[in-house]
TIDODREN-17079 format. One record per residue: residue in one letter; x, y, z of N, C-alpha, C in turn. Coordinates in steps of 0.05 Angstrom, whole numbers, plus 5000, padded with zeros to 4 digits. Example, Ala and Ser with C-alpha at 12.3 -4.5 7.8 and 13.67 -1.06 7.14 Angstrom:
<recs>
a526448865156524649105156526449345156
s525749555142527349795143525850015157
</recs>
This chain:
<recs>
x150744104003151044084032152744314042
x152244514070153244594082155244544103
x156844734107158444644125157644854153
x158744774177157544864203156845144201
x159845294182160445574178157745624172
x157045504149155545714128156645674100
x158945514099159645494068159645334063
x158345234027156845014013159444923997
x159644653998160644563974162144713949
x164744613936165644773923165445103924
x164745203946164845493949162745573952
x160445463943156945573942157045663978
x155645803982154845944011151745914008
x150845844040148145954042145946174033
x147646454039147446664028147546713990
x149046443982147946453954146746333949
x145546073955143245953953140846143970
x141246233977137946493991138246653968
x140546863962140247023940138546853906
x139846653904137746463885135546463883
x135246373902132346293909130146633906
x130946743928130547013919129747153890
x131647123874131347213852131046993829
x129546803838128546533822126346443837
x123446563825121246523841119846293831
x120746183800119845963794121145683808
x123445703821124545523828122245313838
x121745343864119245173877117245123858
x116745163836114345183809114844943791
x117544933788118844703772119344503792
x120244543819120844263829118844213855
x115744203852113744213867114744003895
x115843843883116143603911118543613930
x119243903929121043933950119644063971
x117644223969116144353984114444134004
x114843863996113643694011115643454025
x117843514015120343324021122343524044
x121743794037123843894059123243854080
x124043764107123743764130125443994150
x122944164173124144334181123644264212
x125044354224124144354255122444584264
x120444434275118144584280118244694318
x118544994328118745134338117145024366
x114944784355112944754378113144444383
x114344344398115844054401117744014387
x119544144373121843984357120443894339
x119443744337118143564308118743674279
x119243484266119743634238116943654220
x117243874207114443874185116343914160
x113743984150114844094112115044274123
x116244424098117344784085114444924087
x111944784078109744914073107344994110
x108944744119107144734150108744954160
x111844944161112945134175111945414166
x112645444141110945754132107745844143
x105745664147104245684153104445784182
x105245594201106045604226107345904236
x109446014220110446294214108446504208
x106646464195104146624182101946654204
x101446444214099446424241100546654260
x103846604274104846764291104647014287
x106147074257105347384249102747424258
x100147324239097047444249096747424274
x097647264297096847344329098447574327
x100347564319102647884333100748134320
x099848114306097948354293095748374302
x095148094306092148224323092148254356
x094248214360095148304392095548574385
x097348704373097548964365095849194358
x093648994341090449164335088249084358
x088349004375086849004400088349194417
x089649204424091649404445091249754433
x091449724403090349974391087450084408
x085649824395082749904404082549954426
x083949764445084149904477085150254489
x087550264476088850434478086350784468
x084950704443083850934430080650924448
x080250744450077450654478078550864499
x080550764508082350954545081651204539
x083351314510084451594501080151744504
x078851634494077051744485075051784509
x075051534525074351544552075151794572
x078351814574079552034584078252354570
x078052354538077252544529074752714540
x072352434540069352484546069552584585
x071252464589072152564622072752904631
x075253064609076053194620073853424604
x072853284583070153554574068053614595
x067453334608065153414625065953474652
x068453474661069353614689070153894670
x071054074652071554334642069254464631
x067254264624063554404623063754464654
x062954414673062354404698064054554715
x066154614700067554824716066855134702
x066755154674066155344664063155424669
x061155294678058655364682058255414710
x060255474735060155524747057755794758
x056255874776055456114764056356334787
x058056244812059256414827061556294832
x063456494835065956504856065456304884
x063956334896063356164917063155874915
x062955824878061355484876063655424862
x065755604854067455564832069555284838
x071355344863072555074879071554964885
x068954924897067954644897067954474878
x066254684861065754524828067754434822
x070054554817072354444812073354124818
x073554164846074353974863072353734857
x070053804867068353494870068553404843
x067953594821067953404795069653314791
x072553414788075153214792075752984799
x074053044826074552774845072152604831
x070152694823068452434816068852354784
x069852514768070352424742072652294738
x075052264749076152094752077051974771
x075851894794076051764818077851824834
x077952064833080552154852079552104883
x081651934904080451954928079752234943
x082152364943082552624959084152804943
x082553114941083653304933082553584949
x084153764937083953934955085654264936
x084454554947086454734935085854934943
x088455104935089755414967089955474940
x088655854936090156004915090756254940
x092756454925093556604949092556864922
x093257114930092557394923090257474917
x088657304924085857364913084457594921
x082557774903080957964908080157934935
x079858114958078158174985075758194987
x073458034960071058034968071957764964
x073857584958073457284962075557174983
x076457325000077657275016076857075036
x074557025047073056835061072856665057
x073056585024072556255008074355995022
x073055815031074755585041078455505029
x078755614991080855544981082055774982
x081556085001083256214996083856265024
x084156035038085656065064088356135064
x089056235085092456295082093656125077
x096256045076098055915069101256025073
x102855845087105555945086107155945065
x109256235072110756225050111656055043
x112755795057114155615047112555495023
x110655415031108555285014108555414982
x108655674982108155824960110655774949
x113155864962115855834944116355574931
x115855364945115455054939113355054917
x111155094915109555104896110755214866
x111955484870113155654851115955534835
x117055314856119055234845118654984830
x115554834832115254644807114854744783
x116354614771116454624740113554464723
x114454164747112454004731111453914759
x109053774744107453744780108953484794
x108753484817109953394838107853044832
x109352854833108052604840109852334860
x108152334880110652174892108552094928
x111251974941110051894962109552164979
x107852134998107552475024109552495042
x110452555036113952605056113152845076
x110552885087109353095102108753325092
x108153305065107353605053105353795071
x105754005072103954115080100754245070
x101054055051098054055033096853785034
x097453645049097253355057095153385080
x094953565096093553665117090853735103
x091353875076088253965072086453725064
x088553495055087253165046085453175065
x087253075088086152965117083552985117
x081753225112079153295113077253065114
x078652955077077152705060077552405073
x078852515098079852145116082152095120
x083251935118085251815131087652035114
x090352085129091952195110093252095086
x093752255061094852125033097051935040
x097551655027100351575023101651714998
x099451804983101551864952100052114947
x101452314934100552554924101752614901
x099652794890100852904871099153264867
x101453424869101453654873101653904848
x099753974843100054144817099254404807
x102154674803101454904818100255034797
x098955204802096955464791098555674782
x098155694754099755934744098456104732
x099556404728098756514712100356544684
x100056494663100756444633102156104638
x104456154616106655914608106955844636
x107955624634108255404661110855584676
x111555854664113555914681112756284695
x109756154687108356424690108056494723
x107256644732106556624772105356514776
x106356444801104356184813103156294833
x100956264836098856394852096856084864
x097255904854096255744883097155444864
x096055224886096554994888094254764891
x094154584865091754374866093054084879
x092353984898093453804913091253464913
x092853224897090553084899092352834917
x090052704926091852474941089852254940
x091552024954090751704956091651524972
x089551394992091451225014092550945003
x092350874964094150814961096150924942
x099350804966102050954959102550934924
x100650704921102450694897100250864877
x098550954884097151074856098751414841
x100351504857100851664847104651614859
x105751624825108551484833109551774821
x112951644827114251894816115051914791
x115451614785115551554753113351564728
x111651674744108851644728109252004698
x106751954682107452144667106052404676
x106352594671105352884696103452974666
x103853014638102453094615099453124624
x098052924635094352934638095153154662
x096853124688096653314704096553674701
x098653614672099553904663095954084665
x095853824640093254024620090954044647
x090953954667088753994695089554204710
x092154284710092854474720092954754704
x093554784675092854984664089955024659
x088154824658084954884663083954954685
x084854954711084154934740085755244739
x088855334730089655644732087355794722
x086555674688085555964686081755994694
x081055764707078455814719078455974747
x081255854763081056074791082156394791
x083456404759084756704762083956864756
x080456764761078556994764078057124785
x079556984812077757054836080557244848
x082457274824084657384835084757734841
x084957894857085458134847086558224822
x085758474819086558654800089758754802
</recs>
């Protein structure tokens, strides 16, 4: 018998009857009718069972916790692969562009329809003077550009009046949530030469806590398809 502590009789401890047992696997082999005499309290009404129901009962839990874990996998590598087959066939469709003229659209609409983007939209600035006319190489204020130049990582959050929030508008009602992601040339600290702007009239689809990584890799595919139309 134990005491409240933890310590057995003449000195024996819990901890040395587990170490026993432990390292005495025949124990339960030689005394078969304890495995049916122990009584434990069972986790699901109080009720007491055997040593053998409880183990069982323990063994069940484990296999749900595992197979909750290997379903969430399958989900998870389903998403990943889904997302995969997504960003190949909007980066076919941008690379098979076959003019400067079709290049931002392409861009844009397939974006917006391969992954349901409500509203997007995009300004590059320096561009060559035979594409000066193109709907995405409208002017733009400096402000806009310095702001652009000074994300690091793309912008996700509510529209606090951006001024790329205006080019949404086009697609309907104005964005509650944006997320803004600038055009570079090289490493993400390369020049920024324009700005891919997506939005949603709902606030919450694009948060600030969200992860920007899928944004990155859209924005270094979207730099180096428009920094063709850039001057020399």
């Amino acid at each position: 018998m134990t005491t409240p502590g933890g310590a057995g009789v003449q000195g024996i401890t819990e901890d040395d009857i587990a170490a026993y047992l432990a390292i005495t696997p025949g124990f339960f082999e030689r005394h078969a009718e304890l495995l049916a005499a122990i009584q434990l309290a069972s986790p699901h009404g109080g009720r007491a069972v055997s040593l053998q129901e409880r183990q069982m009962e323990m063994l069940r839990e484990r296999i749900k916790g595992l197979e909750r874990r290997i379903i969430d996998m399958i989900r998870a590598g389903h998403d990943n692969e889904a997302l995969v087959g997504k960003m190949h066939r909007w980066t076919r469709a941008v690379m098979l562009a076959r003019s400067a003229a079709l290049l931002g659209q392409i861009l844009i609409e397939e974006l917006k329809h391969e992954f349901m983007i409500p509203q997007a939209a995009l300004r590059v600035w320096g561009v060559a003077p035979s594409h000066a006319g193109l709907p995405w190489a409208q002017p733009t204020s400096d402000d806009l550009k310095t702001f652009a130049a000074s994300l690091r990582v793309p912008y996700c959050g509510l529209n606090s009046g951006f001024e790329a929030a205006a080019w949404l508008a086009a697609d309907g009602a104005p964005p509650q949530s944006l997320a803004l992601v600038p055009l570079r040339l090289g490493p993400a600290a390369g020049e920024c030469f324009g700005l891919l702007a997506l939005g949603s009239p709902d606030a919450l689809r694009f948060q600030s806590d969200m992860g920007t990584e899928f944004l990155v890799q859209v924005g270094d595919l979207a730099s180096a398809a428009m920094a063709r139309l850039l001057s020399d």
